[in-house]
C-alpha positions as CSV (number, residue, x, y, z in Angstrom):
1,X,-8.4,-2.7,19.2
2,X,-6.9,-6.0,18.5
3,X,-8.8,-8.7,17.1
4,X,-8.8,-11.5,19.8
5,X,-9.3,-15.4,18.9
6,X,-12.9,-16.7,19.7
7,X,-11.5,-19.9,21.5
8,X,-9.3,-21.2,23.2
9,X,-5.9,-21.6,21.5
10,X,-2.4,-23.0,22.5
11,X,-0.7,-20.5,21.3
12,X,1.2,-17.9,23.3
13,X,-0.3,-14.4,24.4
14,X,1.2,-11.4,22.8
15,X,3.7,-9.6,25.2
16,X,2.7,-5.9,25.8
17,X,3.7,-3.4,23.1
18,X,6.0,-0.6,24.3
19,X,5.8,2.7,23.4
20,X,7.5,4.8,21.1
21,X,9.4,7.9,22.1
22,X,8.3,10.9,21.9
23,X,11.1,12.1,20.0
24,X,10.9,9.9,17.1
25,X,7.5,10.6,15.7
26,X,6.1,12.9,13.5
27,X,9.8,13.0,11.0
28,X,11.4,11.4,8.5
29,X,14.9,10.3,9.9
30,X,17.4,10.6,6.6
31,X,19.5,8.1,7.2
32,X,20.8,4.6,5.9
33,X,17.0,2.4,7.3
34,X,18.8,-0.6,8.9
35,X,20.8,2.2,10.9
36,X,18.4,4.4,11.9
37,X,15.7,1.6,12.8
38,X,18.3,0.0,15.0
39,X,18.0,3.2,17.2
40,X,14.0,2.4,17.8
41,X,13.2,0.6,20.8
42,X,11.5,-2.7,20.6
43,X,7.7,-3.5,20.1
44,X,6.6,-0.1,19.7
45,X,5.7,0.4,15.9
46,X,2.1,-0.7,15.5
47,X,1.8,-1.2,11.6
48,X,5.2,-0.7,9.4
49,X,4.4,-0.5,5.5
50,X,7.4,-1.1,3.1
51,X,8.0,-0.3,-0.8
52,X,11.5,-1.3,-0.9
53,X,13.7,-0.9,-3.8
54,X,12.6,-4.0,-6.6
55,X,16.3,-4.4,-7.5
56,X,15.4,-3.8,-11.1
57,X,17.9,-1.5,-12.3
58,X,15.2,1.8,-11.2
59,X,17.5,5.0,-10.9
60,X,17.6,6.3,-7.7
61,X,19.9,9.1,-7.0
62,X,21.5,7.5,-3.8
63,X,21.1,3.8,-4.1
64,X,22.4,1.6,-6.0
65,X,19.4,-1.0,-7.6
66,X,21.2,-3.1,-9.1
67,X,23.0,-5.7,-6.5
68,X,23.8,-9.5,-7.3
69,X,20.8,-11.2,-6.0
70,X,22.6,-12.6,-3.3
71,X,23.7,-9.3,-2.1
72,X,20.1,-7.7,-2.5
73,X,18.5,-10.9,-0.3
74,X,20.9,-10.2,2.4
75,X,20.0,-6.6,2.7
76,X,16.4,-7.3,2.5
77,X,16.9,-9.8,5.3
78,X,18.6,-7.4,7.2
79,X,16.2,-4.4,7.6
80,X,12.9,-6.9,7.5
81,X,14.8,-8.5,10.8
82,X,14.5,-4.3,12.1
83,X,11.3,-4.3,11.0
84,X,10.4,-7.6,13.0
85,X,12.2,-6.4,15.9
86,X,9.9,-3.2,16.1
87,X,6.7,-4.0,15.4
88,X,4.7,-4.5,18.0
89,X,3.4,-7.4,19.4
90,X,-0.1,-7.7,17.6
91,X,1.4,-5.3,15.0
92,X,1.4,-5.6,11.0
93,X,4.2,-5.2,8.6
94,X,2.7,-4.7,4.7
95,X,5.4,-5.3,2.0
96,X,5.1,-4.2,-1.6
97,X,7.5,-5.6,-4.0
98,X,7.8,-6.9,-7.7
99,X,7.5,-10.3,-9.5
100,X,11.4,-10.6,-9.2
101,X,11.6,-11.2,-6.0
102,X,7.9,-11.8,-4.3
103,X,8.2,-15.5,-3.6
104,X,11.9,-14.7,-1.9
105,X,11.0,-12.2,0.2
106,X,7.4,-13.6,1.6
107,X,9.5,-16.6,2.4
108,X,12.3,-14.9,3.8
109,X,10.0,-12.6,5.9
110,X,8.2,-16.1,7.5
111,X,11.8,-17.3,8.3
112,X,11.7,-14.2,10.6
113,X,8.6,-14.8,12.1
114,X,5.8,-13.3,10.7
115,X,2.5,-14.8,9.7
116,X,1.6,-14.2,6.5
117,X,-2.3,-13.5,6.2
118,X,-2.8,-12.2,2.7
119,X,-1.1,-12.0,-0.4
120,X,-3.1,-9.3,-2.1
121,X,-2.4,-8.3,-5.7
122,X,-2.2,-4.8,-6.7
123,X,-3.5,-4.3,-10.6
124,X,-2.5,-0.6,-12.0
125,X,-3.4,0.7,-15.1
126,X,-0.4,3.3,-16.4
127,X,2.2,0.3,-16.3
128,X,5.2,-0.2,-17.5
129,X,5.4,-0.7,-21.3
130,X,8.0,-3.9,-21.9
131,X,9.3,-5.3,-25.2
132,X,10.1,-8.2,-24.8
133,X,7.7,-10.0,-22.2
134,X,3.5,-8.6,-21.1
135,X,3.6,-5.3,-20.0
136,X,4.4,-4.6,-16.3
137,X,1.0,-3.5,-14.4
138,X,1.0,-5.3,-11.2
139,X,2.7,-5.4,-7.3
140,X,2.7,-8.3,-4.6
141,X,1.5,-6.5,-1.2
142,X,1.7,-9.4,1.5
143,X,-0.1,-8.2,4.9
144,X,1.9,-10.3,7.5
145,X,1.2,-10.0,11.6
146,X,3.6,-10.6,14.1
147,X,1.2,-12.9,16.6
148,X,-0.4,-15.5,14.5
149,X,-4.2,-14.8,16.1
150,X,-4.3,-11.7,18.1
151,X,-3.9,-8.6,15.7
152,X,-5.3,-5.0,14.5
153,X,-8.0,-5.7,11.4
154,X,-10.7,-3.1,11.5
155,X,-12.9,-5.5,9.3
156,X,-16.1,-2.8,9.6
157,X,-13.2,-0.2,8.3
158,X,-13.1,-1.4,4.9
159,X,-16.4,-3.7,4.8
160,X,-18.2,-2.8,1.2
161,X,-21.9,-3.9,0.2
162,X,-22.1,-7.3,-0.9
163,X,-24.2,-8.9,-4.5
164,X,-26.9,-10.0,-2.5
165,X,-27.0,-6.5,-1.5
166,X,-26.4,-4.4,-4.7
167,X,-28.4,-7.2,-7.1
168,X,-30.7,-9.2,-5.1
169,X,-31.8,-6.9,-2.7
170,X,-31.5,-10.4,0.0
171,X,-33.1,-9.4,3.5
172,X,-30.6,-12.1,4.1
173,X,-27.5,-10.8,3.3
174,X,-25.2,-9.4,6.1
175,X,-26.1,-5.2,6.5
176,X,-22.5,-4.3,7.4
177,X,-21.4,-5.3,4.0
178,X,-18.6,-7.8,3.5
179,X,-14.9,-8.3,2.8
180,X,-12.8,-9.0,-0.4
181,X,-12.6,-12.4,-2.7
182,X,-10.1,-12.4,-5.5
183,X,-11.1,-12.0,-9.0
184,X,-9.4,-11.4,-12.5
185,X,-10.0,-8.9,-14.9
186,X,-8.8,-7.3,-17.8
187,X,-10.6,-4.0,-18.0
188,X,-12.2,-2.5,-15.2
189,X,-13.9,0.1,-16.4
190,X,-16.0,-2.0,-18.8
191,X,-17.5,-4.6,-16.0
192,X,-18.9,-2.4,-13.5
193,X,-20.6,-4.7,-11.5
194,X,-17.3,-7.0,-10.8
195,X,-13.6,-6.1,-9.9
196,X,-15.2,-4.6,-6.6
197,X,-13.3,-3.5,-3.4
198,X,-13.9,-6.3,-1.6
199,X,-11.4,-8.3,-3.8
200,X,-7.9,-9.1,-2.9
201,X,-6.8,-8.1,-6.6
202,X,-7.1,-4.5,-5.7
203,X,-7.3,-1.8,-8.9
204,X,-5.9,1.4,-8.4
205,X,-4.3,3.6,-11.2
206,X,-0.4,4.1,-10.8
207,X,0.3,7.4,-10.4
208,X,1.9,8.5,-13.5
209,X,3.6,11.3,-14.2
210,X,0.7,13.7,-15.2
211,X,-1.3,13.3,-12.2
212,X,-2.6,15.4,-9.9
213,X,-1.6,13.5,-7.1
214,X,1.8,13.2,-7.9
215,X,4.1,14.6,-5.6
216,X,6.6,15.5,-8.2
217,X,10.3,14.4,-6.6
218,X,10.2,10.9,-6.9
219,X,9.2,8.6,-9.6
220,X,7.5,5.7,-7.2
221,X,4.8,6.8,-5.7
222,X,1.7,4.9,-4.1
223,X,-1.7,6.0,-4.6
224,X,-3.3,7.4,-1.3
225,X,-6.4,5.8,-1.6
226,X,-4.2,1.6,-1.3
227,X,-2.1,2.9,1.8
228,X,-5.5,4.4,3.0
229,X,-7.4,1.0,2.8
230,X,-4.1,-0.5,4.4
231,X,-3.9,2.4,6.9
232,X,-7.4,1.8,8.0
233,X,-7.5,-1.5,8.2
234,X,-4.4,-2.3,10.0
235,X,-4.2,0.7,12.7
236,X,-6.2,2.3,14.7
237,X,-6.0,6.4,15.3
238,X,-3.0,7.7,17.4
239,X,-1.6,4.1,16.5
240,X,2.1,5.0,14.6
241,X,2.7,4.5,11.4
242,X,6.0,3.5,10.1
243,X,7.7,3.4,6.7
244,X,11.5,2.5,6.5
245,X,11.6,3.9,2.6
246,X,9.8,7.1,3.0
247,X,10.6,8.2,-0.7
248,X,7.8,10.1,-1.7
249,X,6.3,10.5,1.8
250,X,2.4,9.1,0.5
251,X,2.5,6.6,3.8
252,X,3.3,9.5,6.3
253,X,1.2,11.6,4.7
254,X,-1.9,9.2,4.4
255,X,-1.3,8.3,7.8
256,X,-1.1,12.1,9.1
257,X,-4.7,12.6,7.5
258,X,-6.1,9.5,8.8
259,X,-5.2,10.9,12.7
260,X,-2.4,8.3,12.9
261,X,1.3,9.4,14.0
262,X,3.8,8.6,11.8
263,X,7.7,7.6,11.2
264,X,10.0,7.4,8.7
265,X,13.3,6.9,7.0
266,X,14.9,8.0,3.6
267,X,18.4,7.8,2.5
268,X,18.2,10.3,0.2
269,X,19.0,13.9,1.6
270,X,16.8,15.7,-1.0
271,X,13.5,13.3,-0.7
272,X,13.8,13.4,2.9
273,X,14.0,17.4,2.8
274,X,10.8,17.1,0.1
275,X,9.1,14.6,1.5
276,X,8.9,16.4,5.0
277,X,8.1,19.8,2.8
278,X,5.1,17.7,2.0
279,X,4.0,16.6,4.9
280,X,3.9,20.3,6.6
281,X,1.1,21.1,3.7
282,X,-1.1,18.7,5.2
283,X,-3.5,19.0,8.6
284,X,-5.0,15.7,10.0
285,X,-8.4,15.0,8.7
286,X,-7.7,15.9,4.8
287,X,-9.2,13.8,2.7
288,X,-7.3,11.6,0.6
289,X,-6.1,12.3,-3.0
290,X,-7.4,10.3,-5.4
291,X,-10.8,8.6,-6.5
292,X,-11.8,6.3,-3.9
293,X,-13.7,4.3,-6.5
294,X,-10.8,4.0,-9.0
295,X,-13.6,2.5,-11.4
296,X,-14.8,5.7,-12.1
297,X,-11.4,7.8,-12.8
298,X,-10.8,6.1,-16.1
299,X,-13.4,6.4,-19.2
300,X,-14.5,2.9,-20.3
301,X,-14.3,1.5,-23.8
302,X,-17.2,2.4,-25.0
303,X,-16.5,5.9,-23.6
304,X,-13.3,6.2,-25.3
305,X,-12.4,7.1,-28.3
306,X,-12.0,4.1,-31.1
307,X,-9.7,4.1,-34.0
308,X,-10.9,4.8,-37.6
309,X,-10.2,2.9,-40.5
310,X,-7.0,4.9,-41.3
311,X,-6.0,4.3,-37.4
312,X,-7.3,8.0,-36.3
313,X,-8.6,8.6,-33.2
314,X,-12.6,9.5,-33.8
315,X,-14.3,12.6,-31.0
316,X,-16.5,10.4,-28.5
317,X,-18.6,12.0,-25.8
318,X,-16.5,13.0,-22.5
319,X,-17.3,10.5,-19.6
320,X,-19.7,11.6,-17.0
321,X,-17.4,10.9,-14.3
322,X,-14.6,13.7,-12.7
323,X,-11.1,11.8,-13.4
324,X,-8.5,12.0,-10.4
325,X,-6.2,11.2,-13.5
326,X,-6.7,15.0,-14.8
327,X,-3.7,16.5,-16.4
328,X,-2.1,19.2,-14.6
């Protein structure tokens, strides 16, 4: 249910959600997005998640990413002005998106009239090698709401333990757990006891090419287990699920195994075909793909295997852990 404010506040109540047709959920609609999400009715998507394209020069095979940036911001404010227009009242939009244009976009998205409430940093390992500036190997994810106090956050969801819990063993300390703090990092793996889930710089591997979880169609693809955490914590079961850039499909599907319904669009004729290929494989209640510590998927350095003095790999002993990263 939506979370209510505690007193009493001057802004306005949220007006009543509407529902969606019966029609539209449960596909991917291929189709231009701004288009297509012109055809949904008002108010009636309860949390929307968008991976739009960076405008980085990525090739697509019916899009063209690489506009003036004038052009690109126009386009962006067109189909986040959709996705205002159909989210429901206490809805949530999520938007991932690159260093290039983060600070535009969560700016142009406030114009519009969402609230932002977190800007949550995605950390991958598996990023993109660069030559002539640090290597790509984080995403902006900015959680905005529609009504600035009255919205879906299933806090108990997502809650994990806290220190006092895990180290101090504090009578004191909250038993439900508790939710994210930011932190930085630069290897995981190697400080077990920080870099924890309840941190909004969130570490999840990128799913590279030669994983198991990789669909195979399309070369951006979000790990289950950070749309899961979103999934959860922004939407409720039977809520719908909507994702203007389908690509891949990872949103519908994660929503489709978390009992959610779902709702999507694609431009492209073949991911839309593949993506919905996908999404027949799967039956609500799977589990999700992908560790859901991502700690423990990775070996850590002293698991690894150091160089020699000639620069040779030396044998070390296999980690103890079961990688989701396993090569087909």
């Amino acid at each position: 249910m939506p979370t209510k404010p505690k007193k009493q506040s001057k802004v306005a109540p949220p007006e009543e959600a509407t529902l969606l047709p019966p029609e539209w959920a449960g596909s991917i609609h291929q189709g231009d997005c701004v288009e297509t999400m012109a055809k949904i009715p008002d108010n009636c998507i309860q949390l929307a998640f968008a991976d739009p394209p960076f405008n980085i020069g990525y090739e697509y095979d019916e899009y063209d990413d690489r506009l003036d940036s004038e052009k690109y911001l126009d386009w962006c404010k067109e189909w986040i002005s959709q996705v205002y227009r159909i989210v429901a009242p206490t809805g949530a939009f999520w938007l991932a998106i690159g260093d290039e244009y983060a600070a535009e976009l969560k700016v142009l998205s406030q114009q519009l009239g969402f609230h932002c409430r977190s800007w949550v940093i995605w950390y991958y390992t598996f990023g993109v090698n660069c030559k002539f500036k640090f290597t790509r190997s984080h995403a902006h994810l900015f959680h905005f709401v529609k009504h600035r106090e009255v919205f879906t956050f299933n806090a108990d969801d997502i809650r994990v333990p806290s220190a006092r819990q895990l180290v101090y063993n504090d009578k004191r300390a909250e038993s439900k757990g508790r939710l994210p703090d930011d932190t930085w990092i630069l290897r995981p793996q190697d400080i077990p006891e920080a870099f924890n889930a309840e941190e909004d710089t969130w570490y999840f591997p990128r799913v590279a090419g030669t994983f198991k979880e990789r669909a195979g169609f399309h070369g951006c693809q979000m790990p289950e287990q950070l749309l899961g955490r979103i999934i959860r914590a922004c939407s409720n079961p039977d809520d719908v699920v909507f994702d203007p850039f389908s690509g891949s499909a990872t949103t519908l599907a994660v929503a489709k195994k978390l009992n959610r319904r779902f709702l999507g669009c694609e431009l492209s004729k073949q991911y839309a075909e593949m993506g919905t290929q996908r999404l027949s494989r799967i039956t609500p209640g799977d589990p999700l793909d992908g560790a859901a510590d991502p700690k423990v998927s990775a070996p850590s350095t002293a698991e690894g295997r150091p160089l020699d003095d000639r620069g040779t790999k030396k044998k070390s002993p296999r980690s103890k852990h079961k990688s989701s990263e396993t090569l087909f």
